[in-house]
Biopython code that builds the backbone (N, CA, C, O; Angstrom):
import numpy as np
from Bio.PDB.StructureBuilder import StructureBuilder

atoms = [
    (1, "UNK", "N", (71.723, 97.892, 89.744)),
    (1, "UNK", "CA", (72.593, 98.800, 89.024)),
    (1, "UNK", "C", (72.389, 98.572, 87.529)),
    (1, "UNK", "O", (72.747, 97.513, 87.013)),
    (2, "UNK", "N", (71.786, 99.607, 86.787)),
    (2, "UNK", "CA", (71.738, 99.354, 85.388)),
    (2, "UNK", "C", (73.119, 99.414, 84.787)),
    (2, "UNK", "O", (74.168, 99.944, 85.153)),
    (3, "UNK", "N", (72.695, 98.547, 83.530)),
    (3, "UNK", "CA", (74.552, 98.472, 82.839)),
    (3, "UNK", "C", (73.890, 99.114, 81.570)),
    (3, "UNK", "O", (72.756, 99.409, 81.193)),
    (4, "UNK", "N", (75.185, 99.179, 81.103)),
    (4, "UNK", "CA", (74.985, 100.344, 79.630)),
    (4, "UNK", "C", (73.550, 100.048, 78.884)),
    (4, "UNK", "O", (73.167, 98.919, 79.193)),
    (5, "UNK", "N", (72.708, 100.669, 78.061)),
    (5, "UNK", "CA", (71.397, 100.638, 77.019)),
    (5, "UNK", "C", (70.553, 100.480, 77.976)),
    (5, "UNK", "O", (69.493, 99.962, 77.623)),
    (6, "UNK", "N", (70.693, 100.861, 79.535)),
    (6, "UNK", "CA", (68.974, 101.164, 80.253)),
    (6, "UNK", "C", (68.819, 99.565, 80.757)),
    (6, "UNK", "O", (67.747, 99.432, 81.348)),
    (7, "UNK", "N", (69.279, 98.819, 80.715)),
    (7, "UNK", "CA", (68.653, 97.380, 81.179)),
    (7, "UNK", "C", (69.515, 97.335, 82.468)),
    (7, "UNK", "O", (70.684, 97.518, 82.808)),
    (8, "UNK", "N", (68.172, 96.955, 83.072)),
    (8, "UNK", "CA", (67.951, 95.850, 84.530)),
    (8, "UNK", "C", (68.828, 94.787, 84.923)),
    (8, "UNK", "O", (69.232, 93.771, 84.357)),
    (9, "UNK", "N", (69.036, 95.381, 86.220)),
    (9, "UNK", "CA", (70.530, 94.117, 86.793)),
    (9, "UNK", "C", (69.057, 93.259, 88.035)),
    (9, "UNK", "O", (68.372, 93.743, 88.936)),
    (10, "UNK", "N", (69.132, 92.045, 87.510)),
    (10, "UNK", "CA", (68.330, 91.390, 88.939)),
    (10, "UNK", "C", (69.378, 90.536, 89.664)),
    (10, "UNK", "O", (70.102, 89.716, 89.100)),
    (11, "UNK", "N", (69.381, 90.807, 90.925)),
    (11, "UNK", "CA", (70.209, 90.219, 91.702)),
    (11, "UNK", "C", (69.691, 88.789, 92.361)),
    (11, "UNK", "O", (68.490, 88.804, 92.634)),
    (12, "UNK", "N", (70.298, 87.718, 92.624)),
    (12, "UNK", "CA", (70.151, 86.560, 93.136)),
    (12, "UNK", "C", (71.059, 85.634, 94.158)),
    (12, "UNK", "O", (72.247, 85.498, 93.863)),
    (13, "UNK", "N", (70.679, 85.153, 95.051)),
    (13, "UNK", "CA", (71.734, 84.861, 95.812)),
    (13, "UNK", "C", (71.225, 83.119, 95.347)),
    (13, "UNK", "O", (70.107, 82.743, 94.996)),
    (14, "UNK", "N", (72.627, 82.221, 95.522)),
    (14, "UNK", "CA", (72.739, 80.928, 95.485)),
    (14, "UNK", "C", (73.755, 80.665, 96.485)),
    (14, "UNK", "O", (74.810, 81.297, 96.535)),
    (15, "UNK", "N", (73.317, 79.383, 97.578)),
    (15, "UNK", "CA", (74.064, 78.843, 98.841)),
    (15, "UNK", "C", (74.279, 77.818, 98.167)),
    (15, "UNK", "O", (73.347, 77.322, 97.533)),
    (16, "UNK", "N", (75.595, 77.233, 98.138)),
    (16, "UNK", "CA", (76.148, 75.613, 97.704)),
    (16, "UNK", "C", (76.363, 75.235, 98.987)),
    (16, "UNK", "O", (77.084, 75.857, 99.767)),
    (17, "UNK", "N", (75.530, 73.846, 99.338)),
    (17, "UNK", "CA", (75.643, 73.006, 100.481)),
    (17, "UNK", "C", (75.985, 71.872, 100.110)),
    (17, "UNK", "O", (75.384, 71.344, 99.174)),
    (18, "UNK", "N", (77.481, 70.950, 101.029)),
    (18, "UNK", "CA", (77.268, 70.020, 100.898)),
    (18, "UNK", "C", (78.615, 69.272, 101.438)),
    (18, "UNK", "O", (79.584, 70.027, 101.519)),
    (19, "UNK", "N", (78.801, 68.144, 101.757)),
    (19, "UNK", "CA", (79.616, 67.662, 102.567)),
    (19, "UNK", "C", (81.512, 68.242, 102.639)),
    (19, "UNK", "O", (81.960, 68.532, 101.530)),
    (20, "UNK", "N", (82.345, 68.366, 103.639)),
    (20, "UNK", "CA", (83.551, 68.582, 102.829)),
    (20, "UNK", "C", (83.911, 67.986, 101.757)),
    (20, "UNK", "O", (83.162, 67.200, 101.178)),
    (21, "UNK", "N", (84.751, 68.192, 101.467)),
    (21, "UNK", "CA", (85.609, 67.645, 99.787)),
    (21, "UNK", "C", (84.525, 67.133, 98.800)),
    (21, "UNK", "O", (84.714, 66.067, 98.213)),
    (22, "UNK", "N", (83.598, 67.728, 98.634)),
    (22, "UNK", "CA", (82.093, 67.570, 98.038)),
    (22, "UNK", "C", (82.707, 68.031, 96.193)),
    (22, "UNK", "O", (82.782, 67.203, 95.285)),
    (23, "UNK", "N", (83.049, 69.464, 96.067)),
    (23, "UNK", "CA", (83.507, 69.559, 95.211)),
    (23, "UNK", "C", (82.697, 71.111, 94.917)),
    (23, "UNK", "O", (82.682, 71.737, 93.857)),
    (24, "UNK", "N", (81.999, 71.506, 96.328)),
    (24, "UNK", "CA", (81.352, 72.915, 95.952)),
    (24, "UNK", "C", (82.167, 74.271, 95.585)),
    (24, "UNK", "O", (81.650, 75.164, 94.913)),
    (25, "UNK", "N", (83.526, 74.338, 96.104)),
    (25, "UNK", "CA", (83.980, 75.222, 95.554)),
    (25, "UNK", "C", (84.768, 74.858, 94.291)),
    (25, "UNK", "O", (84.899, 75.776, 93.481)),
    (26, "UNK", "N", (85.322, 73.659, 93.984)),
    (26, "UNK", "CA", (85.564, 73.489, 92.313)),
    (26, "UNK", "C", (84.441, 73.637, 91.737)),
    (26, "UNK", "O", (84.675, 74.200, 90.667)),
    (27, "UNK", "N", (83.393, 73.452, 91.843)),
    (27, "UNK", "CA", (82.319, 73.635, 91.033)),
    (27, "UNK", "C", (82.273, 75.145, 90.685)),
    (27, "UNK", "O", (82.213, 75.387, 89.480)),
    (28, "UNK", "N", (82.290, 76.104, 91.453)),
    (28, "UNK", "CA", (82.324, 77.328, 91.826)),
    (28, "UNK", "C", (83.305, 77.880, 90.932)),
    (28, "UNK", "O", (83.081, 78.783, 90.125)),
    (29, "UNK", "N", (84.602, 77.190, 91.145)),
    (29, "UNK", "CA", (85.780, 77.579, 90.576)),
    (29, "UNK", "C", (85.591, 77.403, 88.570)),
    (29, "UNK", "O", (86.042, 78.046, 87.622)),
    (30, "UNK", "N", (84.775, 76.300, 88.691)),
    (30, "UNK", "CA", (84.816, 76.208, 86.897)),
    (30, "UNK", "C", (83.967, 77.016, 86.585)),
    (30, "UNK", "O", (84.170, 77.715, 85.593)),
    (31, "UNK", "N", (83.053, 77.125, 87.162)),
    (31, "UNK", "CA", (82.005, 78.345, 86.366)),
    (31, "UNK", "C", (82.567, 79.942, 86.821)),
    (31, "UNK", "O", (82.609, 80.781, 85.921)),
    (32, "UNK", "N", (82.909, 80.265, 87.940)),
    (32, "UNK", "CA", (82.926, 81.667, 87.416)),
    (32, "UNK", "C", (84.636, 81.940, 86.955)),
    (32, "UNK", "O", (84.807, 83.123, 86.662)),
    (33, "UNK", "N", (85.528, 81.343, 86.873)),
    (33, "UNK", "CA", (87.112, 81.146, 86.376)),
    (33, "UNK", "C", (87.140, 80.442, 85.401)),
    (33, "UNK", "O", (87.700, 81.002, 84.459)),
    (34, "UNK", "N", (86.685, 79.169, 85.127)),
    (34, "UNK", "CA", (86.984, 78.531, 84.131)),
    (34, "UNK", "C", (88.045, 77.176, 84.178)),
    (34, "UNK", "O", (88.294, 76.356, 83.295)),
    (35, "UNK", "N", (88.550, 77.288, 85.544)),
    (35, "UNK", "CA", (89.530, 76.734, 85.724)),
    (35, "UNK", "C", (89.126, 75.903, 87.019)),
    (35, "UNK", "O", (88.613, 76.352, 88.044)),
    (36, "UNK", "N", (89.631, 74.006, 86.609)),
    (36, "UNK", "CA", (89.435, 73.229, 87.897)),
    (36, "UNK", "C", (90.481, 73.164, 88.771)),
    (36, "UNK", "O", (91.530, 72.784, 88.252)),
    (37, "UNK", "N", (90.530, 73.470, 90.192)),
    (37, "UNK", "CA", (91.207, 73.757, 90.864)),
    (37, "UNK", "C", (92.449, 72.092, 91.405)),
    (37, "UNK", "O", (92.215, 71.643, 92.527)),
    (38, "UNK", "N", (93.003, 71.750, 91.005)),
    (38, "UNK", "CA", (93.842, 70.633, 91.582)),
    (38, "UNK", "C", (94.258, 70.378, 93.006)),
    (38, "UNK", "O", (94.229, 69.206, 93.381)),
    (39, "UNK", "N", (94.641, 71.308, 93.851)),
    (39, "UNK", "CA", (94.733, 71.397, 95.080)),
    (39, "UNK", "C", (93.277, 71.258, 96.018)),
    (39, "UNK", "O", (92.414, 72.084, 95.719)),
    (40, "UNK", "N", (92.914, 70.221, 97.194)),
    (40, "UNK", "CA", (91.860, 70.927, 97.869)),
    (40, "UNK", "C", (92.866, 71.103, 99.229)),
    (40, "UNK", "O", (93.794, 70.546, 99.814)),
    (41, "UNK", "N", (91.772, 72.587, 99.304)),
    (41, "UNK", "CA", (92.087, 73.780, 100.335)),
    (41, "UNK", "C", (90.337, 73.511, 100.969)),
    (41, "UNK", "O", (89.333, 73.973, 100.427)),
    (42, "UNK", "N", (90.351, 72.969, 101.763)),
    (42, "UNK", "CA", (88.880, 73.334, 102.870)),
    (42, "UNK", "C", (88.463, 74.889, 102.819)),
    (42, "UNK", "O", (89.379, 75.699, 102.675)),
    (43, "UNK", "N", (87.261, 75.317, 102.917)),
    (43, "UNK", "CA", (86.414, 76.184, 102.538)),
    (43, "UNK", "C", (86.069, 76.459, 103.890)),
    (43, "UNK", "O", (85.788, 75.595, 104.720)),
    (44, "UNK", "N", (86.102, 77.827, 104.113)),
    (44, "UNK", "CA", (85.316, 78.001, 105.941)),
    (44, "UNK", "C", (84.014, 78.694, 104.944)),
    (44, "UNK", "O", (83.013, 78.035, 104.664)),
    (45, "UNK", "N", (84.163, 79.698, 104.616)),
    (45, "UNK", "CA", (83.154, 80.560, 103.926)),
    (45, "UNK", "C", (83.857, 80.993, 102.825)),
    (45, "UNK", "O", (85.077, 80.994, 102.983)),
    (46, "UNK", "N", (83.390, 81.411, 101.615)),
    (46, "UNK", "CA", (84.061, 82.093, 100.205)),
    (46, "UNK", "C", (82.433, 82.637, 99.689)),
    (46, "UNK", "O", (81.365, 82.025, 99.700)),
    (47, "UNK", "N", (82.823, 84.277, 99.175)),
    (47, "UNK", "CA", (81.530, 84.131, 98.336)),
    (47, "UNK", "C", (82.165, 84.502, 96.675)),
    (47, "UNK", "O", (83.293, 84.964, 96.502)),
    (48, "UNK", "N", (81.450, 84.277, 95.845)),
    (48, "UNK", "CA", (81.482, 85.079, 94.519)),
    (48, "UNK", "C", (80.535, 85.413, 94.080)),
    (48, "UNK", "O", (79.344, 85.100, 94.098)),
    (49, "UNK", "N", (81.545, 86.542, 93.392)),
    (49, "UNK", "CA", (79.951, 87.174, 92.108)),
    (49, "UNK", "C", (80.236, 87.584, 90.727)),
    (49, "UNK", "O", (81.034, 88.320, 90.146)),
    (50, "UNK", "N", (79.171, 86.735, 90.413)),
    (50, "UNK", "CA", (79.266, 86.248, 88.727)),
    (50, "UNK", "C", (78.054, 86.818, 87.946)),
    (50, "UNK", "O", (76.881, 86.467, 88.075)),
    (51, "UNK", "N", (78.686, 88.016, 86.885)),
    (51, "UNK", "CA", (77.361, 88.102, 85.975)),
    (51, "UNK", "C", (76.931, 86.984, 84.663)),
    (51, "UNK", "O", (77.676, 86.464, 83.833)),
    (52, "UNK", "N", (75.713, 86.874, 84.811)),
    (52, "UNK", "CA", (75.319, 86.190, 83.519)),
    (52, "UNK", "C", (74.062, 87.002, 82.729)),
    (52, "UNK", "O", (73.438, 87.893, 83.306)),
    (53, "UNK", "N", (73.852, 86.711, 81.749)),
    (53, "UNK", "CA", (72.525, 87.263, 80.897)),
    (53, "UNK", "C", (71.650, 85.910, 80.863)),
    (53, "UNK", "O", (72.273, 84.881, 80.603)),
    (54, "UNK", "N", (70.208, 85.810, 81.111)),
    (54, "UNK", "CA", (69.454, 84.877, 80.635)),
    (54, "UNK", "C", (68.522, 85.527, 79.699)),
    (54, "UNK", "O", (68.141, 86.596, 80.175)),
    (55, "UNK", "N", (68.033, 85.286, 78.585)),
    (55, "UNK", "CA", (66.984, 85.807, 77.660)),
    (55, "UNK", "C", (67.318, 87.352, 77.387)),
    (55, "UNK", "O", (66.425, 87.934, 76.771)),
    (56, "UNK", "N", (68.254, 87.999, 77.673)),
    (56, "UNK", "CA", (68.832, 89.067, 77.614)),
    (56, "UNK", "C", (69.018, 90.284, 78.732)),
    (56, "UNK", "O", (69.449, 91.434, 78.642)),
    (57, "UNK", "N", (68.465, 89.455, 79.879)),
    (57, "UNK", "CA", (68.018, 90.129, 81.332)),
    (57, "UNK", "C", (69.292, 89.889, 81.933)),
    (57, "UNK", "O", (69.418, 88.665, 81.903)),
    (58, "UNK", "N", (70.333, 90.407, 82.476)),
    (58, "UNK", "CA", (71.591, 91.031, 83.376)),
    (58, "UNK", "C", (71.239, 90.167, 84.908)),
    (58, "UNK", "O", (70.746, 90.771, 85.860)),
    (59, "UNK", "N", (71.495, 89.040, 84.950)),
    (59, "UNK", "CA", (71.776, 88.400, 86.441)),
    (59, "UNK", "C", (72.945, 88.626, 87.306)),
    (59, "UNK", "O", (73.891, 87.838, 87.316)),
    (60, "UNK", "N", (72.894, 89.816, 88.120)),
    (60, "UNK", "CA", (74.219, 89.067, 89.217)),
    (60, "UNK", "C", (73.829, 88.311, 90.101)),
    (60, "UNK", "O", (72.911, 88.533, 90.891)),
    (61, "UNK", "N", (74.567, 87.268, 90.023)),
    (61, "UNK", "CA", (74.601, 86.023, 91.018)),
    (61, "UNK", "C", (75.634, 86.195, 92.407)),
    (61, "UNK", "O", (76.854, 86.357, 92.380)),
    (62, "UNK", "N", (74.880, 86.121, 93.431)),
    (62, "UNK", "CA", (76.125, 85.762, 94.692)),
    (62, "UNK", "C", (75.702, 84.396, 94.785)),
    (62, "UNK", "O", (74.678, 83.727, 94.922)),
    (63, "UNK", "N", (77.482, 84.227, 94.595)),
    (63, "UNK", "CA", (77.098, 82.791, 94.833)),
    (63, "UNK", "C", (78.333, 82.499, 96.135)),
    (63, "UNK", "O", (79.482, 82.941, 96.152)),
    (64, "UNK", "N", (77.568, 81.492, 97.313)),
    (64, "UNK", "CA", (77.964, 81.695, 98.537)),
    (64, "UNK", "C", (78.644, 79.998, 99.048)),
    (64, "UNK", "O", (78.033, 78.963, 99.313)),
    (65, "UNK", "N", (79.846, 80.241, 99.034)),
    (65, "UNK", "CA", (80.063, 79.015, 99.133)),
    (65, "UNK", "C", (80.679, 78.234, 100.837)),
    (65, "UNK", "O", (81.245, 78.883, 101.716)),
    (66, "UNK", "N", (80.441, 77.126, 100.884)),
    (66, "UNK", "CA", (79.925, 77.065, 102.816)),
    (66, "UNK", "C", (80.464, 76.213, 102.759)),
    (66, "UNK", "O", (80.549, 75.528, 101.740)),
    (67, "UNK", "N", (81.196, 75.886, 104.207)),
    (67, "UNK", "CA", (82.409, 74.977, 104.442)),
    (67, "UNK", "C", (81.131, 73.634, 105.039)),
    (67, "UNK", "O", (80.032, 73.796, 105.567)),
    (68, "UNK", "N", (81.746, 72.577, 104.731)),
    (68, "UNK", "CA", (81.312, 71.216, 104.863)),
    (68, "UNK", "C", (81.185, 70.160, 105.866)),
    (68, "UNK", "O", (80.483, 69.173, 106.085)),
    (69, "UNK", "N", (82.505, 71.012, 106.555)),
    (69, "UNK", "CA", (83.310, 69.791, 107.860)),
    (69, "UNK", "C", (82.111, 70.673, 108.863)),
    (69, "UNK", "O", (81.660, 71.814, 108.960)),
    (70, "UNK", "N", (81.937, 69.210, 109.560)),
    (70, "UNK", "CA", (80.963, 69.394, 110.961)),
    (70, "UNK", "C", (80.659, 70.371, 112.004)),
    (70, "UNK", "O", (79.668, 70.527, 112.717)),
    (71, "UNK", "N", (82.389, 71.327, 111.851)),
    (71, "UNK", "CA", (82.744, 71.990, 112.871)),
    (71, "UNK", "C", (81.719, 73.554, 112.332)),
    (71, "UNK", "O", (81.201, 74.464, 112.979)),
    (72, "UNK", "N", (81.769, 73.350, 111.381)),
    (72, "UNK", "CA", (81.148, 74.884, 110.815)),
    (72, "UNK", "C", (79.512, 74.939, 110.592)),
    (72, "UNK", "O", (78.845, 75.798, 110.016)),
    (73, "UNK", "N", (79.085, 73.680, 111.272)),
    (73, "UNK", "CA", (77.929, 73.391, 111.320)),
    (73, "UNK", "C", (76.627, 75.075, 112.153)),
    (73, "UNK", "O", (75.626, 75.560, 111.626)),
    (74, "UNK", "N", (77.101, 75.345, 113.121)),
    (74, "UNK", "CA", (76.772, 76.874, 113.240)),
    (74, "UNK", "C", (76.841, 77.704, 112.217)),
    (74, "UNK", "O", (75.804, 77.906, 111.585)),
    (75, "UNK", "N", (77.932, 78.293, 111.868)),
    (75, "UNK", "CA", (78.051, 79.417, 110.401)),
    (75, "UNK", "C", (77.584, 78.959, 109.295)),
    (75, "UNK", "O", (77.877, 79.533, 108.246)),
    (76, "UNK", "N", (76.738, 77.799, 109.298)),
    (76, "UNK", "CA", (76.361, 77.876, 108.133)),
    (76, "UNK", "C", (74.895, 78.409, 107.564)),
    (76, "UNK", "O", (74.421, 78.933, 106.556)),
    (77, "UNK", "N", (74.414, 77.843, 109.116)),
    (77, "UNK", "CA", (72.794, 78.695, 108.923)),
    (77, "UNK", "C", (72.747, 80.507, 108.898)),
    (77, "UNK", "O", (71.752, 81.206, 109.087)),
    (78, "UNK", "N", (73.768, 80.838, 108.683)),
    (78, "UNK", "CA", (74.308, 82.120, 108.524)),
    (78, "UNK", "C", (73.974, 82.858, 107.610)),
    (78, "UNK", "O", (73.708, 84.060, 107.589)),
    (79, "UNK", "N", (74.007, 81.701, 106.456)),
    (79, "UNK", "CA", (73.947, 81.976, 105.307)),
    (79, "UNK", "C", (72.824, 82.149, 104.024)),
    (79, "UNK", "O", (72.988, 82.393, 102.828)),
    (80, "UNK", "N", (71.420, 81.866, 104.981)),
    (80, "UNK", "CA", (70.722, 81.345, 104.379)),
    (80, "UNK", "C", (69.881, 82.157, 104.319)),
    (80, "UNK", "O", (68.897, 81.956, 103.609)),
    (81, "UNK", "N", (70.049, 83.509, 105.172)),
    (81, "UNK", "CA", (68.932, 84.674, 104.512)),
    (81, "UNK", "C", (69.227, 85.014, 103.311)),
    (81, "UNK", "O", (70.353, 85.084, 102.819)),
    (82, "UNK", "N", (67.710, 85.341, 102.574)),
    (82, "UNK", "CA", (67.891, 86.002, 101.726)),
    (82, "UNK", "C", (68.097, 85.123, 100.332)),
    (82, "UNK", "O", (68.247, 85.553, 99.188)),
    (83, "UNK", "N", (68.058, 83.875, 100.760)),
    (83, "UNK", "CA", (68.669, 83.019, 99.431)),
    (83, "UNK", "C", (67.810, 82.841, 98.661)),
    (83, "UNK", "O", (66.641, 82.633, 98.985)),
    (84, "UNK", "N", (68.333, 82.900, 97.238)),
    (84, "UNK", "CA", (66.651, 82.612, 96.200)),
    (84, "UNK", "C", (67.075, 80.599, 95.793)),
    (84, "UNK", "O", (66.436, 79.687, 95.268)),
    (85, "UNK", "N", (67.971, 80.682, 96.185)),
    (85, "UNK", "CA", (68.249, 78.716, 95.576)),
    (85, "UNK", "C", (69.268, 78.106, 96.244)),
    (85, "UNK", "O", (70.264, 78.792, 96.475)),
    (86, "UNK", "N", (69.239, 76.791, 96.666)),
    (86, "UNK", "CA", (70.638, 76.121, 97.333)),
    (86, "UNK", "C", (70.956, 75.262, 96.571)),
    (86, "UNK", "O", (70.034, 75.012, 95.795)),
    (87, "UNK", "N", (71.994, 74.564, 96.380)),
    (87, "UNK", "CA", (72.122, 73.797, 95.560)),
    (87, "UNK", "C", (72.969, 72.983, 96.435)),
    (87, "UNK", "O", (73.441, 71.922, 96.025)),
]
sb = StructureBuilder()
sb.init_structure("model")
sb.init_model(0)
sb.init_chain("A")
sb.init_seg("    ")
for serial, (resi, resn, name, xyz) in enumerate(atoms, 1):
    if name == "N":
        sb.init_residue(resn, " ", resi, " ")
    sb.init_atom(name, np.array(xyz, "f"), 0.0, 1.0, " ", f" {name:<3s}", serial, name[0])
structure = sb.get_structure()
């Protein structure tokens, strides 16, 4: 989707993996809010989407955030089409 003056939206997907209470969705939470979350709430699945500019090029980011605990060990390979990075 171009945004205003004709420039290019490139889209990107990012999967955050990593143990429960890891800290992937506060991480999540400071970059696209700004704000560290004090409460943890377990994560089954959450996604967001965050624009950024790099070098003046329009990134939307999905960024896909994946629950930790053992049990969700199925849904997580769910997630992984299509991904350009995991972190």
């Amino acid at each position: 989707m171009p945004l205003c003056g004709g420039s290019k939206t490139t889209q990107r997907k990012l999967v955050l993996l990593g143990d429960g209470a890891s800290g992937k969705t506060s991480l999540l939470n400071v970059f696209t809010r700004g704000y560290f979350p004090t409460v943890y709430e377990p994560t089954v699945f959450e996604n967001y989407v965050h624009d950024i500019f790099v070098d003046n090029v329009h990134i939307e980011l999905s960024l896909w955030d994946t629950a930790g605990q053992e049990e969700f060990d199925r849904l997580r390979s769910l997630s992984y089409d299509d991904t350009h990075a995991i972190m």
